[in-house]
Every structure is written in structure tokens, then in C-alpha cells.
N, C-alpha and C positions, 0 to 999 in steps of 0.2 A: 136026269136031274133027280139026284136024293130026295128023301122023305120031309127031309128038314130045311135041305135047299127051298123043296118047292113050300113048305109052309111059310118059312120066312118069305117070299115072295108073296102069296097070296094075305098075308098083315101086311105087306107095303104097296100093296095095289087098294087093300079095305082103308089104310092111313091116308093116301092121297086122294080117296076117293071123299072119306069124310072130311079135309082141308076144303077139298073145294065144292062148300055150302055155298047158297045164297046169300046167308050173313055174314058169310067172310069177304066176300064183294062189296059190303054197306059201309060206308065210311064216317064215322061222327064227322058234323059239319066244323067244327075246330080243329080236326085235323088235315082239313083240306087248303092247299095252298089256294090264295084269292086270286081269279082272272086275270088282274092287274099285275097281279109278282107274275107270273107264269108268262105274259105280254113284254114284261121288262126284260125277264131273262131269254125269250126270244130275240128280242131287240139289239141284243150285245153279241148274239149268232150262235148262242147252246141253243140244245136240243132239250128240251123238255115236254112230256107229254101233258096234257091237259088233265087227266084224272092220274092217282099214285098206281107208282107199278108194282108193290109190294100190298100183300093184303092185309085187311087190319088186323089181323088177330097173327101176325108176322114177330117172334120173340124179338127181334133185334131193332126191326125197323118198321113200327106198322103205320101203315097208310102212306109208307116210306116211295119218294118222286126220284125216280132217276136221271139226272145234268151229265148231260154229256158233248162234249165241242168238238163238232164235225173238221175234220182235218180241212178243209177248205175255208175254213173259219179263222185260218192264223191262229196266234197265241201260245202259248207253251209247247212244247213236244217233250214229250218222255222216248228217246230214242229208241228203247228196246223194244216200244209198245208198240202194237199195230190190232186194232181190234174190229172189226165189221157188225155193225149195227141198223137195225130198222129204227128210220129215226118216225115222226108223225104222222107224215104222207104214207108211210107205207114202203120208201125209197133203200135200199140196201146204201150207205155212207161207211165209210174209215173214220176211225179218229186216234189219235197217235200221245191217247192222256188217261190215265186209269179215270173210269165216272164215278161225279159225284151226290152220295145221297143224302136227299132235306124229307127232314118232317121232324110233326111236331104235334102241338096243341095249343097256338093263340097265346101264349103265353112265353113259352120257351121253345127254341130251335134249334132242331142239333144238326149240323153238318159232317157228312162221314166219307173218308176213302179207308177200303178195306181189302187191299189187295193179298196180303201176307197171311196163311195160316202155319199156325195159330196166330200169327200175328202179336203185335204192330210190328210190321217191319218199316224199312226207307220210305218214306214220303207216306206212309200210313197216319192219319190221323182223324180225331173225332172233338169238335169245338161245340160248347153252346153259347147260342144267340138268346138274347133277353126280348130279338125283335126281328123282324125278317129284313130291315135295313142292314142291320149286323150282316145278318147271312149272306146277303147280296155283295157287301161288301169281300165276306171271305171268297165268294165264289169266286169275284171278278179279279182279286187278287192270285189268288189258286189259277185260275184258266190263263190270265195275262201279262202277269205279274212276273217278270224273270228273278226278280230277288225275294220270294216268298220260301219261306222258310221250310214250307214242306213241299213245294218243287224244287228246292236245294237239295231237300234231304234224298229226294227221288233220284234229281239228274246224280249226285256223287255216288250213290249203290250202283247208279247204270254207266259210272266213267266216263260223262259224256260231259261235255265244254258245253259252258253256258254262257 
């Protein structure tokens, strides 16, 4: 390994080391989805964690919760897809739908699929809710929905009958 190889490495072992502080683990309590949403969106058979899987101080998505619908859950299929995921238990699942991510701050909520870099590509999209009923609703429409505009826009890039 060159001189400059191994320095660039050793600033990216010191950069991800200072990411992950303690305070980038603490979450302000308004950006935390409520017991209740997170019960709900269990209830319909995603997968969601109890605390956000992105950390706060996260540019894109912070305190950002990852939704994702275990293949054995029905609902949409993005046919190209096939992804393996530890869902809450700790269980190794498939699920056959790019995931999607909520957060926010009590206030407004944003909902994001971000599969395409640079992106947006097919079925990429990012919505804000004024309330986390909106969101649920986009979810449940996104996961189950076969005429939802951005699993249209997914299934037609992947040439697949809907």
C-alpha cells in the first residue's frame, strides 16, 4: 500500500470513527416515530424497527426509520428485486420491494425510496406528509397498492406485468 493509499485510509478509519459518537445515537424526542405508528405499521405486516436506523446527525435522513415488507407479507413485488434483511427478532427475511424511509420532526414527514444513483430513477421517490396519517397512508399504498404511481413507475423500468 502507497504512502497516500494508506493515509487516505487512516482519515477514513479517524472519520468513521468520530461518526460514531454517543451523541450521534441520541435522538431529539420529535423526531422519534410514536409507539403507536410503529404498532400500526406492524400490524399491516412491514417490518419496522422500534428505534431509527439512521443516526441523527445523518445529512439526508436523520433519525431516518427503515419500512420494509417481508416477502411472506403479500403485496407488491418489484420483480428484479430480491434483498435479504434482518428484520426485529434478529431473523434473516427476503423481501421483493426496494425499502422505505420516514422521519421527520412532529410536524412534517417525509417519505423516501432511493434506489438510483445519482438518482431519481424508476419508482424512486420522496413525498412530504403534513401528518404521519398521510404517511401511513402513502406507505400502505406504496406496499399494497398495484395502481400506485411509483410501483408503476418501478414495475414499467423492470418490464414486468402488473
Amino acid at each position: 500500500m502507497g504512502k497516500n493509499a494508506k493515509r487516505m485510509r487512516e482519515k477514513m478509519l479517524r472519520e468513521a470513527a468520530n461518526a460514531d459518537r454517543p451523541e450521534n445515537r441520541t435522538h431529539p424526542e420529535e423526531r422519534l416515530l410514536p409507539p403507536e405508528f410503529i404498532q400500526k405499521i406492524r400490524e399491516i405486516g412491514l417490518s419496522i424497527d422500534g428505534f431509527p436506523f439512521f443516526v441523527s446527525t445523518h445529512v439526508a435522513t436523520p433519525s431516518g426509520y427503515q419500512i420494509i415488507l417481508p416477502a411472506e407479507n403479500g403485496g407488491n413485488r418489484g420483480f428484479d428485486i430480491e434483498v435479504y434483511f434482518t428484520d426485529s427478532n434478529g431473523n434473516e427475511a427476503k423481501t421483493f420491494m426496494p425499502s422505505v424511509v420516514i422521519w421527520g420532526c412532529g410536524t412534517q414527514w417525509r417519505t423516501e425510496v432511493h434506489q438510483y444513483a445519482p438518482g431519481p430513477g424508476p419508482g424512486d421517490f420522496s413525498h412530504t406528509h403534513v401528518s404521519l396519517e398521510e404517511a401511513y397512508a402513502d406507505l400502505v399504498s406504496y406496499f399494497f397498492d398495484s395502481s400506485d404511481v411509483n410501483f408503476q413507475a418501478m414495475a414499467k423500468a423492470n418490464r414486468t406485468e402488473v
